[in-house]
C-alpha positions, 0 to 999 in steps of 0.5 A, a space after each residue: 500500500 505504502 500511502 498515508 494509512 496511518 493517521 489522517 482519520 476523518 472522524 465526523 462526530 457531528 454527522 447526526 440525521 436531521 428529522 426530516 432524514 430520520 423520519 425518511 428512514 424509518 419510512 423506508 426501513 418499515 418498507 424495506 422490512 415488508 418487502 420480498 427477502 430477495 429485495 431486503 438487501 437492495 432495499 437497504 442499500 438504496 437508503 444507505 446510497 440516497 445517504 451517501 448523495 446526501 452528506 457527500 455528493 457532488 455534481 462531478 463525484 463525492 466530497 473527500 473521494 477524489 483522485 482514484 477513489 472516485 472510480 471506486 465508487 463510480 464502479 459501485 454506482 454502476 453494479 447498483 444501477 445493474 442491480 437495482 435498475 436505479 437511474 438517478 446517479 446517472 449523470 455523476 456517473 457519467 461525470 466522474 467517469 470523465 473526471 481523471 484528475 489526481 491519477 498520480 501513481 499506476 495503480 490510480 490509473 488502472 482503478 480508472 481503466 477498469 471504471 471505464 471499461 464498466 462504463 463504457 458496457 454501461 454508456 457505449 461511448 468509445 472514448 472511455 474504451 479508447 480512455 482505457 486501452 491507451 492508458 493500459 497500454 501505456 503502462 506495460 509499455 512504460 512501466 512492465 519490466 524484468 525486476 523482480 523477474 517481471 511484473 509493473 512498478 507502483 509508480 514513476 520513480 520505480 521503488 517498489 513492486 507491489 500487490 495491488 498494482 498487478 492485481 489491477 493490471 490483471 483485471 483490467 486486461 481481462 475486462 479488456 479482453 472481454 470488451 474487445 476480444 483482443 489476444 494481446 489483453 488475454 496474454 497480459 492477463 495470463 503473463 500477470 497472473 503467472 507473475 503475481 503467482 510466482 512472486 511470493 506475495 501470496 500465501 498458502 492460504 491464497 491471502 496476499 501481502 502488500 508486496 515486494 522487498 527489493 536487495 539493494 545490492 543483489 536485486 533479489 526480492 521478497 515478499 515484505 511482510 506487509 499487511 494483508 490489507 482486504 482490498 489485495 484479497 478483493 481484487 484478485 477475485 474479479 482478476 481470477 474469475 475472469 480467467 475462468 470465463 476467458 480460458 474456460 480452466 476453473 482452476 483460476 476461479 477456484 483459487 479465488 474462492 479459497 481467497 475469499 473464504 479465507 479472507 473471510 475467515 481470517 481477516 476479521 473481529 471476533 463477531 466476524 466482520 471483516 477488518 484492516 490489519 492495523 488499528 486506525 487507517 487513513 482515508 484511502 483505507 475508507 473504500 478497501 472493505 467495499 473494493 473487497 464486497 465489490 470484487 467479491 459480488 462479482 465472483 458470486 455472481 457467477 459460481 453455481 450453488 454450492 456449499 462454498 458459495 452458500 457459506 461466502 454469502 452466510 458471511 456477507 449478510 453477518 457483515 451486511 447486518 452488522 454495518 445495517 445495525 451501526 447504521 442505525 437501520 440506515 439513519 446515520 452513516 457508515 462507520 469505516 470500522 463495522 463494529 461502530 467503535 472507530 468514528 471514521 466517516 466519508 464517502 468511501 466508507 459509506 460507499 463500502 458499506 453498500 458495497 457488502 449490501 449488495 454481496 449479501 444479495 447474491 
């Protein structure tokens, strides 16, 4: 990760409901109680999504989510539309797409790639697929090399070779690939995959580290020992599964249902919802949680029934009733912590929340 983590909390105390929310809210909870079970989970992530455009949206994005951030939660925005078939964010979808500004590190670019390609299927206007190719194309030719036997730099100054970064360059090959059918996209996300693979970034337990160490002297590397941070885990699901879909071997999807069953398992409270592996995170650890949810909807979404899917869904309604409850049933906002105790508040934090919401509805 190597960002500003610790510190730089954005703690809200004086983020209370107004009546006029609060009357609203009750309002739809008696509603959402009253619906068909498969809509209870969509119904409560529309009153947790009219929250976050409340407290934090703006006309080209959301307050305090800027940067690659905000393709985060443009991605969020588009799989609830899919979803829900809820067109009122429309226009800041298609706002914050075309808003590229603060992309300063590879893996901000790639969050923007993959947001586009997502908006493009959503849109159909080419630029944003020309927007991705050309930024994805740029970077493997800029910044892939052989250090480290392989894999892209974090950034410009080419210091560390990390997790995330080529999790993200995977995926977005993939999403490439199946928007245009073009081989090259197949084989960059085949040659990450066997990269990251072999880096030693990943345990035997299919939970991945933050990245690589590299000898000064020698230019051996090593994993570092950084955290398992959960949105490492989350964007290996989309990246793994799509190389099922792309190459027809389960053998991909079923390393990314170990990750996510142990990601599940492991990387949690006492009462079982998910955590970051440190005490306090800073504000680009607001969205790693929904980065998880979200990557993880999207593996359910296509495994069949099975005794492994029925147990990722059991532990994504545990989190999904946890974060519905220090919500206050949708009344307040969403505390980055889903045991309530931290006081972090924002927009990606929210926007994480809805993002388990809407797993928990697979």
């Amino acid at each position: 990760m190597k960002r500003d983590w610790l510190g730089g909390a954005l703690a809200l105390s004086c983020l209370l409901a107004s009546p006029v929310v609060r009357a609203q809210a009750v309002e739809a909870r008696v509603t959402d109680e009253q619906a068909a079970p498969e809509r209870l989970w969509t119904g409560r992530a529309r009153t947790l999504m009219e929250q976050l455009d409340t407290r934090w949206g703006r006309p080209d994005g959301w307050q305090g989510a800027g940067g690659w951030q905000r393709f985060v939660l443009v991605d969020l925005m588009i799989a609830y539309r899919a979803r829900t078939g809820d067109t009122r964010w429309d226009s800041r979808i298609h706002t914050a797409l075309r808003t590229r500004d603060r992309l300063a590190l590879n893996d901000d670019a790639l969050w923007a790639v993959i947001a586009s390609v997502d908006g493009w299927r959503l849109e159909g206007d080419p630029e944003l697929l020309d927007y991705a190719a050309d930024t994805f194309t740029g970077l493997v030719e800029t910044y892939w090399d052989e250090t480290c036997g392989g894999g892209i730099w974090w950034g410009p100054h080419r210091t560390y070779k990390n997790a995330i970064t080529n999790e993200l360059l995977l995926t977005a090959a993939t999403r490439l690939y199946a928007a245009t059918g073009q081989d090259s996209y197949k084989q960059w996300a085949l040659r990450s995959w066997g990269w990251l693979a072999a880096s030693g970034m990943i345990g035997h337990d299919g939970l991945v580290n933050d990245g690589l160490a590299i000898d000064a002297r020698t230019g051996q590397c090593r994993n570092n020992g950084q955290p398992r941070w959960s949105y490492n885990q989350g964007v290996l699901l989309s990246g793994l599964s799509d190389l099922t879909t792309i190459t027809g071997s389960p053998v991909y999807r079923q390393r990314a249902v170990v990750t996510a069953t142990n990601a599940l398992a492991t990387l949690v409270n006492p009462d079982g919802t998910l955590r970051e592996p440190v005490p306090s995170i800073g504000v680009d650890g607001l969205a790693f949680k929904g980065i998880f949810a979200f990557h993880l909807a999207a593996l359910m979404d296509v495994l069949p029934e099975s005794p492994e899917k029925a147990a990722l869904r059991e532990a994504a309604r545990r989190n999904a009733e946890a974060i519905w409850r220090i919500s206050a049933q949708g009344t307040g906002p969403i505390d980055s912590d889903w045991t309530g105790q931290t006081g972090q508040y924002g927009a990606a934090a929210q926007a994480s929340g809805i993002a388990m919401l809407l797993a928990a509805d697979r």
